[in-house]
N, C-alpha and C positions, 0 to 999 in steps of 0.2 A: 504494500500500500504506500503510494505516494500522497507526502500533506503540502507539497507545495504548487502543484499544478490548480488547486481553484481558485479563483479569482478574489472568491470570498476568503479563503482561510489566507490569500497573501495580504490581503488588506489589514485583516484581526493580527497577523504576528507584526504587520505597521505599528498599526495599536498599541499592539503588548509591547512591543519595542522600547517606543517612543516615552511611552509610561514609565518604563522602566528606567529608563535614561534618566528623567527627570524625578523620580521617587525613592529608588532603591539608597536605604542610608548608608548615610558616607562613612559612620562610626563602626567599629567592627562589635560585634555582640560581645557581653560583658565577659569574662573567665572567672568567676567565681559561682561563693554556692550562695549568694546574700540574695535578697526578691527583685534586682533590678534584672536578673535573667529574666522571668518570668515579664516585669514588664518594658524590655524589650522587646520580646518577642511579641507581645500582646498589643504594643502598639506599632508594630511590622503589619498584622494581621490587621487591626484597623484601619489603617490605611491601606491597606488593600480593597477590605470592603467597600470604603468611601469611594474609592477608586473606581469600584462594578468589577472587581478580578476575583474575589471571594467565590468559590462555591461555583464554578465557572458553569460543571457540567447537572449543578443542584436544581429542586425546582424553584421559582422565582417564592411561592407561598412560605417557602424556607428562608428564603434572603437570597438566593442563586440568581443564576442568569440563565436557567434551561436551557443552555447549550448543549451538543454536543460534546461527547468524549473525548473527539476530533479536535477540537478547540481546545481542551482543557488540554492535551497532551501537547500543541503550540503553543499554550500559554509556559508548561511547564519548562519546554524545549529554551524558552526564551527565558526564564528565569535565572535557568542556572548558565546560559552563555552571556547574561549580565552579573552574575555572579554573586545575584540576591541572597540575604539569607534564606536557611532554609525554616522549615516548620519547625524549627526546636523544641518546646515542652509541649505546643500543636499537634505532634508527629499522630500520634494515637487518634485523638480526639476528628481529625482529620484524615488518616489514611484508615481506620477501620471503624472506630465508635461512629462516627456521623454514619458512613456508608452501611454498618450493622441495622443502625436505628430505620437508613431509610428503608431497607427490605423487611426489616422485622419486628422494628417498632409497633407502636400504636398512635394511631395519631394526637395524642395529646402527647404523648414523647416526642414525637418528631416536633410540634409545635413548640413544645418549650426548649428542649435542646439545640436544635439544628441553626438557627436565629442565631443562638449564643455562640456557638463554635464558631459560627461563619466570621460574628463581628469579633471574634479575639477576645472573648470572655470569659471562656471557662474551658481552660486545657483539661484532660482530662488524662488516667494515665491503663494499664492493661491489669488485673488481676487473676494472671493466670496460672503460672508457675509458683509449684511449691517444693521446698527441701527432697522431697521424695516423688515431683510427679513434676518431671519437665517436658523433655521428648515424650515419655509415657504422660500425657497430661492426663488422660480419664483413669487414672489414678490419684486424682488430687481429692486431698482428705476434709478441705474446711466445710463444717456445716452450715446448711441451713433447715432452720427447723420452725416451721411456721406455727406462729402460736396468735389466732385470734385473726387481723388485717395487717399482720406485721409476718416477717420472716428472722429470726435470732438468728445470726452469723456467728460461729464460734472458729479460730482455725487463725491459720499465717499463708501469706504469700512470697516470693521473693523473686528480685530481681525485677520489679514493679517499676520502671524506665520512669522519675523525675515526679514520684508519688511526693513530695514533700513540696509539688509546687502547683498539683492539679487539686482542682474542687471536687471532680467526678472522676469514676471508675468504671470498667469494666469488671463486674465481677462472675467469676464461675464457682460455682458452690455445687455441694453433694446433699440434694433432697430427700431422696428416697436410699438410706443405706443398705437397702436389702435385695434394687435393682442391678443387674450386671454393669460392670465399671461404664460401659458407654451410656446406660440409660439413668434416669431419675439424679440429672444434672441439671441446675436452672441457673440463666444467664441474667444478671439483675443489673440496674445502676446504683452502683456504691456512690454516694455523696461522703465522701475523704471528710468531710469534719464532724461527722456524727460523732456523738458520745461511744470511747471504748476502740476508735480506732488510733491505733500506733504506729504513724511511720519513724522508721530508723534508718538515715540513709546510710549508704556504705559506698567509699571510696574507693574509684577503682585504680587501676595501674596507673594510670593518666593522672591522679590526683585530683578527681571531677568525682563529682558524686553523681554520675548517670543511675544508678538504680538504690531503689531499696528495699528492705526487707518491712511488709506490713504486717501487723497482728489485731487481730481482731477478737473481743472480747464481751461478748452476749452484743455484738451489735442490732438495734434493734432497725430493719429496712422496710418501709411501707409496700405492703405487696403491689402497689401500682408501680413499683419500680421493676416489675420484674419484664423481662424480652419477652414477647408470645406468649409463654407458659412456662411452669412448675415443670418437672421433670425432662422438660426439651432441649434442654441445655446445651446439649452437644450437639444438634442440628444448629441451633444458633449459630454457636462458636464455630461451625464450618462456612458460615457464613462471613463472622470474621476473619477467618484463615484467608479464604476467598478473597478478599480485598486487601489483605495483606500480604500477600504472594502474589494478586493479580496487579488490577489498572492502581491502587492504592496507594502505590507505591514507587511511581513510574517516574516523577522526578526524581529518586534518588538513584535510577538506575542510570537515568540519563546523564545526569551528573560525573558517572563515570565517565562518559564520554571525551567529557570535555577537561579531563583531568587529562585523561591518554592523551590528547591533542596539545594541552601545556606542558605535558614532559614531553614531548617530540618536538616543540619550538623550541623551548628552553635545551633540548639534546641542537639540535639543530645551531642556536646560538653561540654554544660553546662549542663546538667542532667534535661533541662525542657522539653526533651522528656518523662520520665517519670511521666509527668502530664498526667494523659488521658483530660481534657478538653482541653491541648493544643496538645498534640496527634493525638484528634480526626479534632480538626480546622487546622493541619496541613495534615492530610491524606485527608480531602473534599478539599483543596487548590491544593494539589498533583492529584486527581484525577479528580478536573479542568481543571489543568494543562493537564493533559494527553488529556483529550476530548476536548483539544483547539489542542495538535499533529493533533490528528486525522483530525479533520477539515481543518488542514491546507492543511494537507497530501491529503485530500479530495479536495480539490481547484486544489493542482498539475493533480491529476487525473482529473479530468474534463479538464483542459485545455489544457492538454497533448490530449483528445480525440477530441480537436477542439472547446470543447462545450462554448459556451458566457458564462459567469458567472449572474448566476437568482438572484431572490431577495433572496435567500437563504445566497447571499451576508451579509445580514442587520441583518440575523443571528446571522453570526458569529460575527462581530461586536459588538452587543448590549452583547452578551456573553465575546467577549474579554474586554470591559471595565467594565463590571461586576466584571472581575476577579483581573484588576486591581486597583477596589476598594476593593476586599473583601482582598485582599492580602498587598495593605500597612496597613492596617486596624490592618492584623495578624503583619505586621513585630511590627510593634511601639507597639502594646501588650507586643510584646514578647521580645522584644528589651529592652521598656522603655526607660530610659536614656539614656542608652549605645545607640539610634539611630542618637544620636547628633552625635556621632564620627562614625556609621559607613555609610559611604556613599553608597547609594545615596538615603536612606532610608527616611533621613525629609525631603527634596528638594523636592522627589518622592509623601511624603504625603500631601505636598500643591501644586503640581499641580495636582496630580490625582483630585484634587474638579474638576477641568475639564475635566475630561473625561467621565461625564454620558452627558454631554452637545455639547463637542466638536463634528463636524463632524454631527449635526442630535443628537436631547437630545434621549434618551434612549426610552422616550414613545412614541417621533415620529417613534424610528426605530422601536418598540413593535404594533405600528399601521398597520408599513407595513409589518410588519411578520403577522398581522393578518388576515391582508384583502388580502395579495398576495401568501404568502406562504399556510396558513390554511383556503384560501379564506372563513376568515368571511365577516359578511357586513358590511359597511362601521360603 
């Protein structure tokens, strides 16, 4: 699929362009764990909204611009070749809680939430992962135990991505303990400041406190918070996954792109293009790159045609953290020293250790590309 042959989508990436030019801040986002990350980020997103960029492919009843997914992926393409920040403590609340809500909500969720997310209001963070149920996640132990119009949450989460700065959660809970691990699971919205919850963040390699560890103690959650239903939990949550592996996530795949493209100028500038062994690790990076477009471009067409997103999702995934291993790998080669000063290259190389793991470790999603995609056996 080609996006730049209509007339209409050359005019919209004018647009996005041109906006971009004149809006994208000049300041870099904060590095600390104090609340001015959060309201950075928060007034990135509002000025986006004000803008009409918010929610691009959303329905307008939401605060969106009922565009196509078409557009929203020109908007995205253009973001990060101006070199915008990206959705920071946003990331969730925008790449799967909004998109969850709009397929499985209820319309009084979607009403109250989706407004907020769009204008940069209420980040919100994932509660999925616990001590003993990561890749295995319908193994996860925290209760919920409904008692009356309420549901009692008892249990811990970890690894809860910038829970010390969001309002809202995602949360998956265990309903029915007497159902087999994938059923009598319920998919709720956690409100992060109720009475009984405990975030404790934990610093990681980088000295960022990107996640933390939440506990939860007789929290009490109005059953209007709950996704669809009481024990559905894990249809839900494949609904998450879905957006999180699928279109959900598509500028940060892109992103890649245009990193391959600044180590090859920067290789180019300094004359270590003229190395062929680093030549040739920079042309396999660049034509990653490309076959990560395609894919992506691949997703818009499919769901431009209605279609669900398959496991083919798990694909692309295990491929895209592939590449952003293989690629801070080449920058700090290539870089050396020089990656101290150029950002965001060492930061990049100590958190990418997490991204063969984050989200589903890499052999689990290698499992499910085998058995579902290339239906081997188990």
């Amino acid at each position: 699929m080609e996006l730049d042959t209509s007339p209409h989508l050359k005019d919209f990436r004018e647009e996005a362009r041109t906006w971009l030019e004149e809006n994208v801040p000049g300041e870099r986002r904060p590095e600390s764990d104090g609340p001015e990350v959060r309201e950075y980020d928060a007034e990135w997103h509002r000025r986006q909204y004000e803008g009409g960029w918010a929610g691009i492919d959303w329905e307008p009843e939401y605060g969106g611009r009922g565009l196509s997914l078409i557009e929203q992926v020109v908007w995205y393409e253009e973001l990060v070749r101006a070199k915008a920040p990206g959705r920071g403590i946003f990331s969730v609340a925008f790449g799967h809680a909004g998109p969850t809500l709009i397929v499985r909500g209820s319309e009084q969720q979607k009403a109250f939430h989706l407004p907020k997310i769009l204008k940069g209001e209420t980040p919100w963070c994932q509660g999925f992962s616990e001590p003993d149920a990561g890749s295995d996640l319908a193994s996860l132990r925290t209760r919920g135990v409904v008692d009356g119009d309420e549901l009692v949450i008892t249990g811990s989460k970890i690894w809860t991505s910038y829970a010390q700065w969001c309002d809202y959660g995602e949360l998956l809970v265990r309903t029915d303990p007497d159902a087999s691990k994938h059923k009598g699971l319920t998919w709720l919205i956690m409100d992060m400041r109720l009475p009984g919850v405990d975030i404790r963040p934990i610093t990681s390699i980088d000295g960022w406190p990107h996640n933390c560890e939440v506990f939860y103690d007789e929290v009490r959650v109005p059953l209007t918070s709950v996704v669809d239903r009481i024990d559905n939990g894990w249809s839900v949550a494949m609904s998450t996954l879905a957006a999180e592996r699928g279109p959900g996530f598509l500028d940060q795949r892109l992103e890649l792109i245009v990193m391959v493209d600044e180590l090859i100028d920067h290789a180019r500038g300094t004359g270590l293009l003229r190395d062929d062994a680093v030549a040739d690790r920079l042309a396999d990076a660049r034509a990653a790159a490309a076959a990560l477009r395609s894919m992506a471009y691949y997703q818009v067409s499919t769901a431009k045609k209605g279609e669900s997103p398959g496991a083919e999702t798990t694909a692309i995934r295990a491929f895209t953290v592939q590449l952003q291993e293989q690629l801070t790998r080449l920058a700090i080669d290539i870089l050396g020293a020089g990656a101290l000063e150029w950002h965001p290259w060492t930061r990049r190389w100590l958190v990418d250790f997490a991204a063969p793991i984050a989200g589903g470790t890499k052999d689990i999603l290698k499992n499910i590309i085998g058995e579902r995609v290339q239906g081997l056996p188990r």
